[in-house]
C-alpha positions, 0 to 999 in steps of 0.5 A: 435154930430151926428150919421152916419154909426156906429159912433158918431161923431162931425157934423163938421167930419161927411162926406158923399161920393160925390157919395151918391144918397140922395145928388145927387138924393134926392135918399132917406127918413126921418122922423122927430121925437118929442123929449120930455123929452129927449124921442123920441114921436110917435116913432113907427108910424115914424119907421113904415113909414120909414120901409115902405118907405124903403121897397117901395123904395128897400133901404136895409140894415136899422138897426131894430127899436131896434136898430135905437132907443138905436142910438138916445137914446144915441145922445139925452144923448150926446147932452143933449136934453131934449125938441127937433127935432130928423131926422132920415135920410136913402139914399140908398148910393153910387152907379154908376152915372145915375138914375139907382140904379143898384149897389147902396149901402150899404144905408147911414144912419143918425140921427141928435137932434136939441133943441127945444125951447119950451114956456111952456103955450104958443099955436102957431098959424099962419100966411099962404098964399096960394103958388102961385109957387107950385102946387101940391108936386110929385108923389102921389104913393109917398105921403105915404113916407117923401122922400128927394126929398122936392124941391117943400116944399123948394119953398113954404116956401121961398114964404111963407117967402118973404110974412111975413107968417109962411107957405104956403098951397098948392093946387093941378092942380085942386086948391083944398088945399093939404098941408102946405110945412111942415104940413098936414091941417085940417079945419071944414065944418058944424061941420065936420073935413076935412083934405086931405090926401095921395089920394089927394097928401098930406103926411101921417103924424103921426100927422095928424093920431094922431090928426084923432085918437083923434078926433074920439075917442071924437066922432067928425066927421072926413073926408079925403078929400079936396074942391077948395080954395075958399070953404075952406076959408068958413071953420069956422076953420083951423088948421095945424098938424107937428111933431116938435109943433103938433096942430098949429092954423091958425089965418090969411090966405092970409091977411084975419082973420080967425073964431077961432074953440073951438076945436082947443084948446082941441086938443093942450092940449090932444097932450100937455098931450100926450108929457108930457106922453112920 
């Protein structure tokens, strides 16, 4: 079952017009939401994003947060998820043909729950390569929205694939590290965290803020930032930060073992914790 404009509906009925521009245009923004315990996590840092994004992007009307959560309280009992991904998924609707978004409207608005399998006591860590396709993933005026235009994600996690990785980090022009296709990064320079963030061109993501938060509060050096490739690979850690399975390991990067950061392991269990708090 899905959500769309005001109705439950069996996905294979949900339909949306040939003229809306978030299929057209990627004219749109969604959020990607931890369900745990049949319980949405990071909530309202993901609702403040998507209200600012669609304010950034004039895309009206958006339903208040009150009532965006009774819709996905309710698709979560109707698909019986306990442990999940909810989307939330807003464009701003049909409109005349061309760019402008003169006349456009009312905005589109959907939310999907997928399950999610989850292993109990088991930690992931990945794979990655470096994506040798993208550089660099838009706008950095845009960084601090998760739009539906993901074409250069698309790319680098096909790369990552057809490589045998389970993702792919992006660089900027400059070849400084950025972001994964779907995950903010973090490594630790002489006992300092860094990780990019929206003014080197990587997402704002709720869990790297979470993350960020965390590690503060335990008194840990943290740093926005981000260096040339070659200087990271020195990193005497890395991991990586998304909402589907929070803190993930990165153990090899482009055919090389990585040094394992005891922090790491902290950090998975505090967002362990913190899910099962929901």
């Amino acid at each position: 079952m899905v959500y769309l404009n005001g109705q439950f509906l069996a996905a294979a009925e949900a339909t949306i017009s040939a003229l809306d521009r978030g299929f057209l245009y990627g004219d749109g923004l969604f959020e990607t939401v931890r369900v745990s315990r049949g319980r949405a996590f990071l909530a309202a840092e993901h609702l403040k994003r998507l209200r600012s994004g669609a304010a950034f992007l004039g895309i009206e009307p958006i339903p208040t947060d009150a009532e965006l959560a009774m819709v996905w309280t309710e698709l979560i009992r109707l698909n019986g998820v306990e442990e999940g991904v909810l989307r939330v998924t807003v464009s701003r609707g049909p409109g005349p043909r061309g760019y402008s978004p003169r006349g456009a409207g009312p905005a589109t608005l959907l939310v999907t729950v997928h399950p999610l399998a989850v292993e109990r006591g088991a930690r992931p860590c990945w794979r990655v390569v470096t994506s040798t396709k993208v550089r660099g993933t838009g706008p950095r005026i845009l960084c601090r929205f998760k739009t539906c235009n993901r074409l250069p994600q698309v790319l680098a996690r096909a790369e990552a694939e057809a490589a045998g990785a389970d993702e792919a980090l992006i660089l900027d022009e400059r070849g400084c590290v950025v972001e994964g296709s779907s995950a903010n990064v973090f490594w630790v320079m002489d006992g300092v965290l860094w990780s990019p963030g929206p003014e080197q061109g990587a997402l704002d993501g709720v869990t790297r803020r979470w993350v960020m938060g965390h590690c503060r509060s335990r008194g840990w050096a943290v740093r926005e930032g981000t260096a040339p490739v070659e200087e990271v690979r020195r990193a005497e850690g890395m991991f990586l930060t998304l909402s589907t399975l929070g803190v993930v390991e990165v153990r090899e990067w482009d055919g090389r073992s990585l040094p394992v950061w005891p922090g790491v392991a902290e950090l998975q269990g505090a967002f362990e914790r913190a899910l099962a708090e929901v």
